[in-house]
N, C-alpha and C positions, 0 to 999 in steps of 0.2 A: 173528682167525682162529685158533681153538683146531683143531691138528691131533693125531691120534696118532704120535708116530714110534718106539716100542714100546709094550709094554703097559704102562709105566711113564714116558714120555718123553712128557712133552707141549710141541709148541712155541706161544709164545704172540707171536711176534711180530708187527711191522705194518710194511703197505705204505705208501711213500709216492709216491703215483702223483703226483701233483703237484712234487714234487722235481724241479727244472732243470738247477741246478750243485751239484753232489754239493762238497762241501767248498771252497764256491765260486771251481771253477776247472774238474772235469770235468762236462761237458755229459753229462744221462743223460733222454735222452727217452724212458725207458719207467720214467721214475721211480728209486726206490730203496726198498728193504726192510732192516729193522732188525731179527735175528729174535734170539731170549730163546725157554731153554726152561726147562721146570718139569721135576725129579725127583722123582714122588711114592715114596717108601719110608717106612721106619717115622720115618725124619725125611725133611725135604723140603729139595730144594736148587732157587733160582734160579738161572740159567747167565746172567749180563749181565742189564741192563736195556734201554734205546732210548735213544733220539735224544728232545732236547727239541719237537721238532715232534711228535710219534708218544705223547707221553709218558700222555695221559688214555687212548687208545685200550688203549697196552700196561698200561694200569692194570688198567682193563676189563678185558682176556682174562686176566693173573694172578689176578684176585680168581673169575673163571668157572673154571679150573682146578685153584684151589685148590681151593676148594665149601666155603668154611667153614674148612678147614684155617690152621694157621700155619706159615708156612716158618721153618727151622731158620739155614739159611746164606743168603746172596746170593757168589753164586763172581762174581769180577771179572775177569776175563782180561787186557780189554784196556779204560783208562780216559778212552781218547778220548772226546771229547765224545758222540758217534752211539750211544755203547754205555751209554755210564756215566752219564747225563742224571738217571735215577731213583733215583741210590743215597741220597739225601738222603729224598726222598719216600720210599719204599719202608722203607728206616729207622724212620721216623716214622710209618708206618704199623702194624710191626711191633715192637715196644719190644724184644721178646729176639732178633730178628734177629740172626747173627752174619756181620760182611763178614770172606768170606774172599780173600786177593790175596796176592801176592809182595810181597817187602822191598821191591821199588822202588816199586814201586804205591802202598804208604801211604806213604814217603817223598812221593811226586809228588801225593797224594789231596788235600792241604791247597790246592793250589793252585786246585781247584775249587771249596771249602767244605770245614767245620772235619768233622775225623773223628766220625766217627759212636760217641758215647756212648750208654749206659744211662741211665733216669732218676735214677739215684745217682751219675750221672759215671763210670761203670766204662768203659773202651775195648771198642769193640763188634768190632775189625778182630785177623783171628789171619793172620797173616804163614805164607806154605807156602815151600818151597824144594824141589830138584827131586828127585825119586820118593818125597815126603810120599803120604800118603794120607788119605784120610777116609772114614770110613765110615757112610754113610745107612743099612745094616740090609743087606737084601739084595746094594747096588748100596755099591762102592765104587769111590771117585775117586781116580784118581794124576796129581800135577799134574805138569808137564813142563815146564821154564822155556824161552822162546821170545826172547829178547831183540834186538831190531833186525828182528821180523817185523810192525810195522814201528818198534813205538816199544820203550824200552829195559824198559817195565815187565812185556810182556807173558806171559802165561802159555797153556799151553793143557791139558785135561784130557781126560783116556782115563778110561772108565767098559768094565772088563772084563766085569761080567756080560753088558751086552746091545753090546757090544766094539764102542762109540761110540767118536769121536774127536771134543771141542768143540772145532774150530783157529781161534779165533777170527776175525781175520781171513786168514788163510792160508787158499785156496780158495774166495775170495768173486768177486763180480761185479758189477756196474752190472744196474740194474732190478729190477722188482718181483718177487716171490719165484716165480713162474713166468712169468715172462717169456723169451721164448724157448728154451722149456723142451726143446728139440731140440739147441739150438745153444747150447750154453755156454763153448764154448772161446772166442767172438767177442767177449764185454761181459765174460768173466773174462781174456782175453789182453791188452784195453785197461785191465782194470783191474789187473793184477799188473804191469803195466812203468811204469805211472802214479805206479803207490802202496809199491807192494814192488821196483819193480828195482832199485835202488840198494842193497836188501838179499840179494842173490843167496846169497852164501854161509853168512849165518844162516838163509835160508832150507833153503838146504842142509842144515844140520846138523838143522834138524828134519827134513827127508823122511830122514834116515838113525835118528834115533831113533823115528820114525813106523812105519820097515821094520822096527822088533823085536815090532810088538805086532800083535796079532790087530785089522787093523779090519774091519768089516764096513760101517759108515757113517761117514761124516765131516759133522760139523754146523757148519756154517760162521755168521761172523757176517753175512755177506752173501750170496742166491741160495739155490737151493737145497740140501736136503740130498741127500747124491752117494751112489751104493751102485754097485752091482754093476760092470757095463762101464762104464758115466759115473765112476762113482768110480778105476776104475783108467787110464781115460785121462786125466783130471782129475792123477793122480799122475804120467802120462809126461809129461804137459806141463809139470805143474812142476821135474821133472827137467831137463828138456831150457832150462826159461828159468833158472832159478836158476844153471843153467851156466853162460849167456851161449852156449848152442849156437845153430846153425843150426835151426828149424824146417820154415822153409819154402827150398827151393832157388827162387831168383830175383832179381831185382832190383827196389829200391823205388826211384823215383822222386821227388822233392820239390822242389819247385819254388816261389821266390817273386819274383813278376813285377808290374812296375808297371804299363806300358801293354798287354801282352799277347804281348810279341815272346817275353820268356822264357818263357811259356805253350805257345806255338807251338810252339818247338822243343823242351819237354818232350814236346808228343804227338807229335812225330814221330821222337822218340830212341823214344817206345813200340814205335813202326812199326819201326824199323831194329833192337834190340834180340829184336820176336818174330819178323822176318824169318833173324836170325840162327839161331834155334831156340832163345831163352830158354824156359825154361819158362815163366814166372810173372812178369808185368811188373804190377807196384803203382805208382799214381801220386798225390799229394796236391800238392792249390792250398794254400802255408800260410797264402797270404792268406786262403781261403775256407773251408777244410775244418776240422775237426775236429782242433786241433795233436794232442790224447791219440792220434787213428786214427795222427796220423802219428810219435809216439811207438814206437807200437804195433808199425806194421808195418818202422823203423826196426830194432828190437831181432827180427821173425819171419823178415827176409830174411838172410843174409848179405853181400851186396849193395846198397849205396846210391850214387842220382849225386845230389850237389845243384847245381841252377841256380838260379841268383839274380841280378838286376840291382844294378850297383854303384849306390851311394846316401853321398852326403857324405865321399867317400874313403873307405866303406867299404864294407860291406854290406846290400842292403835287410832293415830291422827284423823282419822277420815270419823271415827266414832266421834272422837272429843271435837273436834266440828259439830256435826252436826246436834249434838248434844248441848253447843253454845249458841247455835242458831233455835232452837228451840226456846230456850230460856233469856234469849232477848227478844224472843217474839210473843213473851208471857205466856208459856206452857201448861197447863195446868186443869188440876180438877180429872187426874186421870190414873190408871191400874197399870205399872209398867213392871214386867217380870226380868230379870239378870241374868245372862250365860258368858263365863269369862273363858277365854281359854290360854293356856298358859306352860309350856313344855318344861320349866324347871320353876316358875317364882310366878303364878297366876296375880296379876294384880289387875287387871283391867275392872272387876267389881268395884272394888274400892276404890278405883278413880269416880266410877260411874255414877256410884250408889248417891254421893252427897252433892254432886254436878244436881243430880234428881231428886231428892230430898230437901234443895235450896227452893225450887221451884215451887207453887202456890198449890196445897193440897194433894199433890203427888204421891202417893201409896207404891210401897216397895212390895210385890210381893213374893211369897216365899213358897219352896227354896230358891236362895241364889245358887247356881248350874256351877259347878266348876266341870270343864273339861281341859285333858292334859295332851295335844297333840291331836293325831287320828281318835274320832269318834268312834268306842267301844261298844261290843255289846251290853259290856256292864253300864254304859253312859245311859244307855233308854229308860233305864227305870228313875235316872232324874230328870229328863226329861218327859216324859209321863205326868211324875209327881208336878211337874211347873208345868202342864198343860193343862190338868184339873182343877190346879189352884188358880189359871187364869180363867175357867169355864165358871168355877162359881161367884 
């Protein structure tokens, strides 16, 4: 898919509509897109490559792009495997190619394959550091070093004349490059607390070095490219998550149930909870559902309860998962309420309680729920009680 994204920007990326488990772990059933652009000026710069699946196709739309022409640079941002698959090809393709990337990047590039020489063995990779520039003619590059957004090599590039922003992967999303092209807050909010929560605050430090320059588009390595109102809500939202702020006012609900008792009484804490006048009650099976949604909406509420059936003196596994997946994606700064259940030896709280009290500003509140088997009518009145204490 050759698009124009100025009179000089062309993207050459590709879909991968087939794609299941994005980095095999999140589930992306409207696929995934790899996108690379072309700078044509009086020299020419590639922006990334693809993903080894994508790699013949994105061959195809550079070599359409070009028309004959030779690219000068291949800019590297970021050298994960999805982005950087063709820097070898592409090379080799090109014999005067020169890779440009940050000091860590070629330090880290050898682990993929050997750097990219000249046919006289001359080093083909020119190392940038942060407000270098380069100049293609018309369009000049200033690279902006990005490191922990998400790996330590990464770079991202501002092109002032047509006041582009490449953020590599900052501002990306799960599915194919117009894939719910209305709603991008929803497959970009699963995939920034997935992929990027755990880097909150080098996230931060770009959106503040991001706020000095003139953007007008921001070209992401994943999704589409964002402009006008999509681009600056795309900017409030990563403000708002890089924080670890509240997004959304409500309570999320998560629940992981063996035979279906702890199931039950997650949907009817739903009931008691919008009776009270919650706003917003979120609920996820982590037995069933999507662990990334429930990542997701973990880190959009300020507000969590977890129910869970006790399991081997301790926890059922689908809980103690997702409760590890939390706390390596730096959890935190949030109100989460306890419901264990347990038919002779309740422990699943006290697995729970210090898994979430490890975490950074985590508040337990009270009561922790015991339920013993089938939920009782005697159980409502603790439930009740841990419904009010989440409202205020």
């Amino acid at each position: 898919m050759i698009k124009n994204i100025t009179a000089d920007i062309r993207y050459i990326g590709v879909d991968d509509p087939e794609m299941r488990l994005f980095e095999s772990q999140y589930h992306t059933p409207d696929g995934m897109c790899y996108n690379s652009y072309v700078i044509l000026d009086e020299k020419v710069a590639i922006m990334d490559t693809s993903d080894s699946r994508t790699l013949e196709a994105w061959k195809a739309n550079l070599a359409e792009a070009l028309a004959g022409r030779q690219p000068d640079y291949l800019i590297v941002q970021h050298l994960e495997p999805d982005h950087a698959s063709g820097i070898a090809e592409v090379c080799a393709l090109y014999p005067t190619l020169q890779v440009v990337c940050s000091a860590k990047a070629k330090q880290m590039m050898p682990q993929y394959g050997p750097l990219p020489t000249s046919p006289k063995g001359e080093e083909r990779v020119l190392t940038v550091k942060e407000g270098d520039t380069l100049s293609l003619g018309r369009h000049t590059l200033q690279f902006i070093m990005a490191p922990m957004v998400h790996w330590p090599e990464v770079m991202v590039t501002y092109d002032a004349t047509d006041k582009v922003l490449f953020s590599a992967d900052g501002f990306g999303k799960f599915g194919v490059y117009d894939a719910d092209a209305d709603d991008w807050a929803c497959e970009a909010r699963r995939y920034y607390f997935n992929i990027c929560g755990k880097y909150g605050t080098p996230v931060s430090t770009l959106l503040k070095k991001a706020a000095a320059l003139d953007i007008q588009q921001i070209l992401p390595l994943h999704g589409p490219v964002l402009e006008g109102e999509k681009m600056a809500e795309a900017v409030r939202l990563y403000t708002i998550w890089s924080a670890y702020d509240v997004e959304t006012e409500g309570v999320f609900i998560a629940h992981a149930s063996i035979h279906g008792n702890t199931a039950a009484a997650a949907e009817r804490l739903v009931e008691i909870l919008k009776a009270k006048g919650c706003p917003k009650v979120a609920i996820n099976d982590l037995c069933r559902d999507d662990l990334g949604e429930a990542i997701e909406d973990a880190f959009r509420y300020g507000k969590m309860i977890c129910m869970a059936s006790s399991y081997d003196a301790g926890v059922f596994p689908p809980m103690y998962d997702f409760l590890h997946h939390l706390d390596i994606k730096a959890y935190q700064r949030r109100r989460v309420g306890l419901v264990e259940n347990g038919s002779w030896a309740p422990s699943a709280a006290k697995t729970m309680r210090p898994m979430l009290e490890g975490m950074k500003q985590v508040e337990i509140v009270e009561p922790v729920v015991t339920l013993r088997g089938k939920m009782k009518d005697e159980d409502l009145a603790q439930l009740e009680a841990l419904a009010e204490a989440m409202m205020n």
